[in-house]
C-alpha positions as CSV (number, residue, x, y, z in Angstrom):
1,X,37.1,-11.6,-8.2
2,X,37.0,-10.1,-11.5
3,X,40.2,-9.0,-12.9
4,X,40.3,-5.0,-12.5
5,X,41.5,-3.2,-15.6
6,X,40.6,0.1,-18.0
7,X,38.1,-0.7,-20.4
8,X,37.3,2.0,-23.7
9,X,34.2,3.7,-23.8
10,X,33.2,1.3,-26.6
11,X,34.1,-1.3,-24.9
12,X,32.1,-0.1,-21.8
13,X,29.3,0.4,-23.7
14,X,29.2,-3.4,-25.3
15,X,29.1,-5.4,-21.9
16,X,26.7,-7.7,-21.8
17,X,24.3,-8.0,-18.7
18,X,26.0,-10.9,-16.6
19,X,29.5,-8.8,-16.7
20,X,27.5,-5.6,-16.2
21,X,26.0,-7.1,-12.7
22,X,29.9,-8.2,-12.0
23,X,31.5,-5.5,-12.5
24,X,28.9,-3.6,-10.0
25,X,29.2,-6.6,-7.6
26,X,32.4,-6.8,-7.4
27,X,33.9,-2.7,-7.9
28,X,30.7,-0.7,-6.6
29,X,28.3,-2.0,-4.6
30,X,27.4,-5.9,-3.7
31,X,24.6,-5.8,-1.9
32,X,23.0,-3.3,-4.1
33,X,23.0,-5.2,-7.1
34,X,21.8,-8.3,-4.8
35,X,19.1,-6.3,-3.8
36,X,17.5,-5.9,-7.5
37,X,19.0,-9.3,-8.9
38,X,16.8,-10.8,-5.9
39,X,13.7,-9.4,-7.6
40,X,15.0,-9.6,-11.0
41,X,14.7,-6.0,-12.0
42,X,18.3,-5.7,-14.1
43,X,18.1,-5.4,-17.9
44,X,20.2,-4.3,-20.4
45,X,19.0,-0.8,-21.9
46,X,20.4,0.6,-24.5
47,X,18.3,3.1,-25.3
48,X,15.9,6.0,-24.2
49,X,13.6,8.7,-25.0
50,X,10.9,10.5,-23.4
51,X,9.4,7.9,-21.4
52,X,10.2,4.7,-23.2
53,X,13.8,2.6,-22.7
54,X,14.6,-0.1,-25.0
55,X,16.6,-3.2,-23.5
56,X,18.8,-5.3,-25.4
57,X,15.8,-7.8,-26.7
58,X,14.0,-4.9,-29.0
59,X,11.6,-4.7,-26.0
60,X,9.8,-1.9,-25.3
61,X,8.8,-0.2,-21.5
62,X,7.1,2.9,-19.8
63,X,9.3,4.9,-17.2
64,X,6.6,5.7,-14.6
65,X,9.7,6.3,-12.3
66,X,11.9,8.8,-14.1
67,X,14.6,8.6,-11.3
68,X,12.7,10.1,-8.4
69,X,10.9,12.6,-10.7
70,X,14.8,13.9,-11.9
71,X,13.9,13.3,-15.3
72,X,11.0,15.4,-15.7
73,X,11.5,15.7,-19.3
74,X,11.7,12.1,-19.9
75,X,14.8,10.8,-21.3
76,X,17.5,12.5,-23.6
77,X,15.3,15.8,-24.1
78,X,17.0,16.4,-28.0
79,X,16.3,19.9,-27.1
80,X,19.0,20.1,-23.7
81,X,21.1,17.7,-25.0
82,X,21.7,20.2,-28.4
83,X,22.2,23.1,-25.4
84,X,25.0,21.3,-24.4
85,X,26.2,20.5,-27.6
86,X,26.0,24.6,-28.7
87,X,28.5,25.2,-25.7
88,X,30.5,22.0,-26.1
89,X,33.8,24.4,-27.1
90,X,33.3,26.5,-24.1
91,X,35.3,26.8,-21.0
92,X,33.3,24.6,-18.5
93,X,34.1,26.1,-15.4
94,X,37.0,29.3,-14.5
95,X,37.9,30.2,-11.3
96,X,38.7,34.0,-12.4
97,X,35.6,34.8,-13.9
98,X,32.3,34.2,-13.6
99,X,30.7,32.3,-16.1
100,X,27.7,33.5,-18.5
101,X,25.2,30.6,-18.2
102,X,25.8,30.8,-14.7
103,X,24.8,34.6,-14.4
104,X,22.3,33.5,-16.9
105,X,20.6,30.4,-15.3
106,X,20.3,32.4,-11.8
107,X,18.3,35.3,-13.6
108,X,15.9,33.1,-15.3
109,X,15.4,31.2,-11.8
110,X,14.7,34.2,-10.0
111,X,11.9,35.3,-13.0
112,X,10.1,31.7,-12.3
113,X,10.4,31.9,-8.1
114,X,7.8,33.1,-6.3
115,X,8.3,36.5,-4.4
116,X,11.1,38.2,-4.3
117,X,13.8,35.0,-4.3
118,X,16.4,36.7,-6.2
119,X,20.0,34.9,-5.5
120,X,20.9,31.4,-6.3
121,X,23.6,29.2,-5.1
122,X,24.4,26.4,-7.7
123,X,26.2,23.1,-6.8
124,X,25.5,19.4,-8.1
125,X,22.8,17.5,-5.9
126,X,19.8,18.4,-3.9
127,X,21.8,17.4,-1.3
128,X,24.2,19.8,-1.7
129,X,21.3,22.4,-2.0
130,X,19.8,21.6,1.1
131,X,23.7,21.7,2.8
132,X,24.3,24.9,1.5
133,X,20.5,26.5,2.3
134,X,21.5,25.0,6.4
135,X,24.8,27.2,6.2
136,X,23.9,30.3,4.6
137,X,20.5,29.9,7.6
138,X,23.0,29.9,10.4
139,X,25.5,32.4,8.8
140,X,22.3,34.7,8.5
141,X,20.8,34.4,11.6
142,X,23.5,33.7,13.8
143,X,21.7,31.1,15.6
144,X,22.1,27.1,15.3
145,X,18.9,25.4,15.8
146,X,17.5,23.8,12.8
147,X,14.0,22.5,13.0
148,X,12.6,19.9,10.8
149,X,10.1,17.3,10.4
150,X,9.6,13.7,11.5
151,X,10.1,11.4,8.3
152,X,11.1,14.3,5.9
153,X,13.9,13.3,3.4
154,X,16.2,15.6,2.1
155,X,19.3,13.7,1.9
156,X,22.4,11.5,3.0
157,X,25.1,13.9,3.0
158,X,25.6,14.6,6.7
159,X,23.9,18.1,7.2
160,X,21.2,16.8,5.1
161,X,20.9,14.0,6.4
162,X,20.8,15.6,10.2
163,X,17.3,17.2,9.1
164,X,16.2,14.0,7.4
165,X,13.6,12.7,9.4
166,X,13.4,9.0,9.1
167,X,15.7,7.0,11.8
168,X,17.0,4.0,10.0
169,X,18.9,6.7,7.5
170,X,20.4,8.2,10.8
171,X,21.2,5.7,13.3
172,X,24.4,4.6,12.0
173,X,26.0,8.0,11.6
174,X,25.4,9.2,14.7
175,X,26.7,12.4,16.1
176,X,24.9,14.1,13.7
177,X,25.1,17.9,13.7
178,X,24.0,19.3,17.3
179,X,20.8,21.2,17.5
180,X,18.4,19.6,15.0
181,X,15.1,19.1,16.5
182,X,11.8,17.0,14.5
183,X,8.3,17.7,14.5
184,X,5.1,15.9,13.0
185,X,4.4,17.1,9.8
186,X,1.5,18.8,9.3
187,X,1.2,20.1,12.6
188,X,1.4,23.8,12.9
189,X,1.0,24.1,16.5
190,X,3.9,21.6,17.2
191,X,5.8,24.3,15.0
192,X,4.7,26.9,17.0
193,X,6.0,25.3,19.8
194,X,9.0,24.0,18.6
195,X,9.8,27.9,18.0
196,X,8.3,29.0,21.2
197,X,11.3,27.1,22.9
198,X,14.1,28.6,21.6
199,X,15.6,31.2,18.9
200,X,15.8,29.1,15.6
201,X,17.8,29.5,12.6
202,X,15.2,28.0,10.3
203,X,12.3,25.5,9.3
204,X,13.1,22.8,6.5
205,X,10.1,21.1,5.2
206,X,8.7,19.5,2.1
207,X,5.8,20.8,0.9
208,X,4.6,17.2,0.2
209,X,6.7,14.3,1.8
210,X,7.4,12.2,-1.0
211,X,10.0,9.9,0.0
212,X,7.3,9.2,3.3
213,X,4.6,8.2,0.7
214,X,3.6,11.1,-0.5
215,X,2.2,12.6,2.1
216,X,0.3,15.9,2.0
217,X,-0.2,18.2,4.7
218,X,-3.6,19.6,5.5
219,X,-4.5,23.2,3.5
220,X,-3.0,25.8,5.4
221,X,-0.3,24.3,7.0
222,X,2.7,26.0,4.8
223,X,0.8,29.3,4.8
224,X,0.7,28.9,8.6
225,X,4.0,27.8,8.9
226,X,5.4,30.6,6.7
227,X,3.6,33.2,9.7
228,X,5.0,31.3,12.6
229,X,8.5,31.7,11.1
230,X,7.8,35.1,11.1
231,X,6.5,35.8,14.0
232,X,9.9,34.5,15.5
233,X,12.6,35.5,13.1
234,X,13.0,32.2,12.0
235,X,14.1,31.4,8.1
236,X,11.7,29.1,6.1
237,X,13.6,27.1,3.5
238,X,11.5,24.9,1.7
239,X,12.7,22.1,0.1
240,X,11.6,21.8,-3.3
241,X,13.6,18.9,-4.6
242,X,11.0,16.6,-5.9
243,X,8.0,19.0,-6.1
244,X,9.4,22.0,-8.1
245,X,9.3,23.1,-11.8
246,X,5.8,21.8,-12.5
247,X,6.0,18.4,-11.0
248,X,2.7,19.6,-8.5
249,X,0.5,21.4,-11.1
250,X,2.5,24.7,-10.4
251,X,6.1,26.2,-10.6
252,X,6.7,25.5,-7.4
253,X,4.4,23.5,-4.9
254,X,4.3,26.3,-2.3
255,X,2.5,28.5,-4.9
256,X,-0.9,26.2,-4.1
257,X,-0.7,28.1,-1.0
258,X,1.0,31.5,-2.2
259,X,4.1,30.9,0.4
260,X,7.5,32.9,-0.4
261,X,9.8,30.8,1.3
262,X,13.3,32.8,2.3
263,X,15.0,29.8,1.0
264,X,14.4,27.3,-2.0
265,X,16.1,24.2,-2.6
266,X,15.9,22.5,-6.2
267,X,17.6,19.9,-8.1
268,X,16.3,17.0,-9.4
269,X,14.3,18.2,-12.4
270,X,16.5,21.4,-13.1
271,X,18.1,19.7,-15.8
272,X,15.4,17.8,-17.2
273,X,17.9,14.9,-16.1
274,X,20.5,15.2,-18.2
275,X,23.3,16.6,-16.2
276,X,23.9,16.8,-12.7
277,X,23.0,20.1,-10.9
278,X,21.3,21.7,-7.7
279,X,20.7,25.3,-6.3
280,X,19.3,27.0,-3.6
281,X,17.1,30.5,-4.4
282,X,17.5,32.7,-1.7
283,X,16.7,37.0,-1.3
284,X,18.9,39.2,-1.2
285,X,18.8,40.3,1.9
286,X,18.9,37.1,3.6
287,X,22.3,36.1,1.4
288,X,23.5,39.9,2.1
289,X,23.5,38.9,5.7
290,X,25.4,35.6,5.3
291,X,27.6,36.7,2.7
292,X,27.1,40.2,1.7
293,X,30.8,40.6,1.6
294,X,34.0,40.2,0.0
295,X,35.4,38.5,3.3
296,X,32.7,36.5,3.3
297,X,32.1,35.6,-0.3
298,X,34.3,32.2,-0.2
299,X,32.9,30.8,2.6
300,X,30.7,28.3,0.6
301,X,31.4,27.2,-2.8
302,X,31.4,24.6,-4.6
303,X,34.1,23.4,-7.7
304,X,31.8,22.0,-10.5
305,X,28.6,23.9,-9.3
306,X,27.7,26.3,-12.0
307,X,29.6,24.7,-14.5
308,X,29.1,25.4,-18.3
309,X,27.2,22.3,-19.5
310,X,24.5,21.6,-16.5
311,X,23.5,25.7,-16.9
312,X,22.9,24.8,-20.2
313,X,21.1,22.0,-19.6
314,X,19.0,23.4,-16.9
315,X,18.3,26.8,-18.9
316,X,17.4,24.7,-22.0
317,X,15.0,22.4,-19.8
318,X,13.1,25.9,-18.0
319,X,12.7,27.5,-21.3
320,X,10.5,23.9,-22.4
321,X,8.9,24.0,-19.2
322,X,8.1,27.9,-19.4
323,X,7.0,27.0,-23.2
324,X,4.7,24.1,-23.0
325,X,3.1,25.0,-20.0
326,X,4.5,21.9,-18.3
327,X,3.1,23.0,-14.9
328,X,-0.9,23.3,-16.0
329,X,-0.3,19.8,-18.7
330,X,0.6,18.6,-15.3
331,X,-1.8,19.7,-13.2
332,X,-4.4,18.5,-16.1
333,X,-2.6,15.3,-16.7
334,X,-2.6,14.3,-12.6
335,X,-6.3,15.4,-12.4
336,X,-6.9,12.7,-15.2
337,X,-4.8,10.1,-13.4
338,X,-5.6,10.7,-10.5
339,X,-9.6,10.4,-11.3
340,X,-8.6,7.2,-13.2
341,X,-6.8,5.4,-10.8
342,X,-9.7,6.5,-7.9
343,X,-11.7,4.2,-10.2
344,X,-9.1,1.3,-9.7
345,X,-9.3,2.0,-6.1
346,X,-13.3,1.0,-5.8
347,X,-12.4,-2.0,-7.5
348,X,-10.2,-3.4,-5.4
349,X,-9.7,-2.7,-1.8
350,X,-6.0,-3.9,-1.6
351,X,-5.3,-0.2,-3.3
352,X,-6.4,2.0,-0.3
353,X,-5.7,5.6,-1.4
354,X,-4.5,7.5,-4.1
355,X,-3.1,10.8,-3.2
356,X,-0.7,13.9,-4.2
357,X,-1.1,16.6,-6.4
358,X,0.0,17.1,-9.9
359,X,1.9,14.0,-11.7
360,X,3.6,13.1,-8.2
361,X,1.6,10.6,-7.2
362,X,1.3,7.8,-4.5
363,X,-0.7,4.7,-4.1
364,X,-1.4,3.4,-1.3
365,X,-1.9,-0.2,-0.8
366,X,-3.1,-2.5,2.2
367,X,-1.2,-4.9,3.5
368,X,-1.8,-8.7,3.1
369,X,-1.1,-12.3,4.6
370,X,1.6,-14.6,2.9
371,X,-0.7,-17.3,2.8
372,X,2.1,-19.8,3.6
373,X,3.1,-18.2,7.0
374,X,0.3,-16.2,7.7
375,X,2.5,-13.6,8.4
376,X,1.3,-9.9,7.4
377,X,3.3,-8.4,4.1
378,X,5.1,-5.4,4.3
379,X,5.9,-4.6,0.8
380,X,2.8,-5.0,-1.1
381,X,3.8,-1.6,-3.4
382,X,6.9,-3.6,-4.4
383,X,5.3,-6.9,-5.4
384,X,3.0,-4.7,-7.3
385,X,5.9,-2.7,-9.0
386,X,7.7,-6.3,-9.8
387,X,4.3,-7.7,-11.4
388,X,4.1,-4.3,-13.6
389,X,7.7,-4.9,-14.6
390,X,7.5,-8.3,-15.5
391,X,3.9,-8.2,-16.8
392,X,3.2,-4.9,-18.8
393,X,7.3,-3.7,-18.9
394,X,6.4,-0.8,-17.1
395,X,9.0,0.7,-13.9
396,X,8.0,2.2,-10.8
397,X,9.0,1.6,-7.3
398,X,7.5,2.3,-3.8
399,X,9.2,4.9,-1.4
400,X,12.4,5.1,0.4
401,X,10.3,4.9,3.8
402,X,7.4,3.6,3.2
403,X,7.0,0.2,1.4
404,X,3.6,0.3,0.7
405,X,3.6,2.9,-1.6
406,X,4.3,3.1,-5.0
407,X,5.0,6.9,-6.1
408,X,4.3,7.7,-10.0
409,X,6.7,10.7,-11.2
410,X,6.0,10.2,-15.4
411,X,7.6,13.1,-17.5
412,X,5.6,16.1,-17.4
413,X,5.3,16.0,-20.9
414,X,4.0,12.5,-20.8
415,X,0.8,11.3,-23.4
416,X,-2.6,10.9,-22.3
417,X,-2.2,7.5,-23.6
418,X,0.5,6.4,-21.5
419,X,-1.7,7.4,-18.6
420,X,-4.1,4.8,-20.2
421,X,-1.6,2.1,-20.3
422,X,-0.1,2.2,-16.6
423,X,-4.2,2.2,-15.5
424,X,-5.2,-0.5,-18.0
425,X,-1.9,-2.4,-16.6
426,X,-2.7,-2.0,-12.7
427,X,-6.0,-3.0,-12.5
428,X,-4.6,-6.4,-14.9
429,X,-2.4,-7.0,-12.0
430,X,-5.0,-6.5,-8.7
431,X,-6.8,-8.1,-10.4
432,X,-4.4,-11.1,-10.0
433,X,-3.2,-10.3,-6.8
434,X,-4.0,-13.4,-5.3
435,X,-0.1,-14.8,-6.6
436,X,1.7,-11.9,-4.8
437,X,2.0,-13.3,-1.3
438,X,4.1,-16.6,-2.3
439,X,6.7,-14.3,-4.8
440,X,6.6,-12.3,-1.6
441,X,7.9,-15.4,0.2
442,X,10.7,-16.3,-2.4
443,X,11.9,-12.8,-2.5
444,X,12.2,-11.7,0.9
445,X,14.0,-15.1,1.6
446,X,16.4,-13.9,-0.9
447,X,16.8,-10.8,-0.1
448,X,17.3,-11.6,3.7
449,X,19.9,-9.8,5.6
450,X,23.0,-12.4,6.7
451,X,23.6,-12.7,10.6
452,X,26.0,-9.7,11.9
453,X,29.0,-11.4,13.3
């Protein structure tokens, strides 16, 4: 075991990668770093902007990643990180009074939501958004059921993570909150029913899966789910994590549609990923019920949510995105890609389907045989994202629950160019795709899971 001590920041900052990876193995998380070692992902970066990072060899790569679509600026914006610097003598946080950028931030998110979403809720995650949006739902309505859909993500915290869809994220923290029912997504007469059975407290849904694979529902299907919740009283909060501020081609992803949702959940691009921040955008009459008083107005709050510094950062990054248009350059800019890797597609059948709207993208692939075992491949995306790595120096990964999809979340502000590259670099790589099913072999026997004991 490494020796544990307190290292500077300048010291901190001058680790090399080996005691990097120990430090992590031995003080955060072991398996974790395994997991990336076994496909030799790590470098040493020491630099960033927009969407290029620089590694301790002078070499150059693309960040077709971004963090799940949180940096949807790219990296180090000079414009938020001189917002923070202009309030860097402030008072971060105060208990006694209520803070100006906080005020501040809320207004200008109410001017870019859709409808009449007035009121926001700010705390540090999209986690935390989506705990407090269940909470102020049931202090509303009065009622506890939560419906949700099969394979939606919005979380691990343990609210969150009770309306997170997918089982393998659930199963080992079970009891989960009581009275969470799922549906299939997409399928507006399964809501109806779900809401037929009894009085519900709300719907949570995506507006595209992207966690899934980028899944997105048939037309209609929010705008139809936005009547059925009205028809029975039932709150819609949508969660908006990934898809909001312009990642979709609009503001918000359930504009394509026109649906005001009485909840909306953001986070990851709020502060064009420089500091950590989430919020929920709710009416007023809908928080009036939950916590229209002063009895009530403790009930849910959160320490560092708020703070100083992330409401600069996030007003900083909605003033660029209100600027430059960042929804319609998106909604341009995914066209293009989208068109352009269609045209990869024809070419080889191991990419089966594009799909998504905007710059979040998914693609698709088939699965093959490892011709050593014969057995079928279940993580094609990822020995595609390893070959663009180590080939082209380009990142991007496949989805939490889906491992044959790679999802593309560039900065919104991302060059034509670019675009070019990561096309020009994928069809290189299907091209050779013939050498993926024996890394396949090496890596998964790495990356094996020991016997339980």
């Amino acid at each position: 075991m490494t020796s544990p001590r307190i290292y500077k920041v300048e010291e901190a900052a001058e680790l090399d990668l080996d005691e990097i990876l120990e430090l992590n193995r031995e003080f955060v998380n072991e398996s974790l770093v395994d997991l990336l070692t076994g496909y030799k992902l790590p470098r040493r970066f020491v630099k960033a902007g927009g969407l290029r990072l620089e590694d301790d060899q002078g070499d150059e790569y693309l960040d077709f990643f971004c963090s799940y679509g949180a940096l949807a600026l790219g990296h180090n914006h000079p414009e938020v990180l001189a917002a923070i610097d202009r309030v860097r003598e402030s008072p971060n946080f105060l208990a006694i009074s209520p803070g100006a950028l906080t005020g501040a931030l809320a207004a200008g998110l109410a001017a870019i939501s859709p409808g009449n979403l007035q009121r926001s809720f700010f705390c540090n995650s999209g986690s935390e958004a989506i705990e407090g949006a269940l909470k102020l739902a049931r202090a509303a309505t009065g009622r506890p059921r939560i419906v949700a859909a099969q394979e939606g993500f919005h979380g691990k915290s343990m609210g969150a993570l009770s309306v997170t869809g997918h089982e393998p994220f659930r199963a080992p923290y079970r009891p989960l909150l009581p009275e969470v029912d799922h549906i299939p997504f997409g399928d507006a007469a399964a809501l109806e029913r779900a809401l037929r059975e009894s009085p519900v407290a709300a719907v949570v849904l995506e507006p595209i899966q992207g966690p899934a694979g980028i899944l997105v529902p048939p037309d209609g299907y929010l705008a139809r789910a936005r009547e059925i919740c009205n028809e029975h009283g039932t709150l819609l909060i949508l969660d908006e994590i990934q898809t909001g501020l312009g990642r979709t081609g609009r503001m918000f992803a359930c504009e394509h549609e026109g649906v005001v949702p009485d909840v909306l959940c953001v986070s990851k691009g709020l502060s064009g990923g420089v500091s950590p921040i989430g919020a929920y955008i709710t009416t007023d009459a809908v928080w009036r019920r939950a916590y229209g008083t002063k009895r009530r107005a403790l009930l849910h709050t959160s320490t560092f949510g708020g703070n100083t510094f992330a409401c600069a950062a996030a007003l900083a990054a909605i003033n660029i995105t209100v600027s430059e248009d960042l929804p319609a350059r998106a909604a341009n800019l995914g066209g293009y890609l989208h068109n352009r890797l269609g045209e990869v597609a024809d070419r080889f059948d191991l990419l089966r389907e594009v799909r998504g709207k905007g710059l979040m993208i998914g693609l698709d692939f088939r699965q093959t045989r490892n011709r050593l075992t014969g057995r079928l491949l279940n993580k094609v995306a990822a020995m595609v994202a390893i070959q663009m790595l180590h080939r082209h120096r380009i990142l991007s990964v496949y989805t939490f629950t889906n491992p044959n999809v790679i999802r593309l979340a560039p900065p919104l502000n991302v060059e034509r160019k670019d675009l070019d590259r990561y096309v020009e670099a994928l069809d290189e790589v299907l091209a050779n795709h013939r050498t993926f099913p024996r890394l396949a072999y090496s890596t998964t026997r790495v990356l094996r899971p020991p016997p339980v004991e």
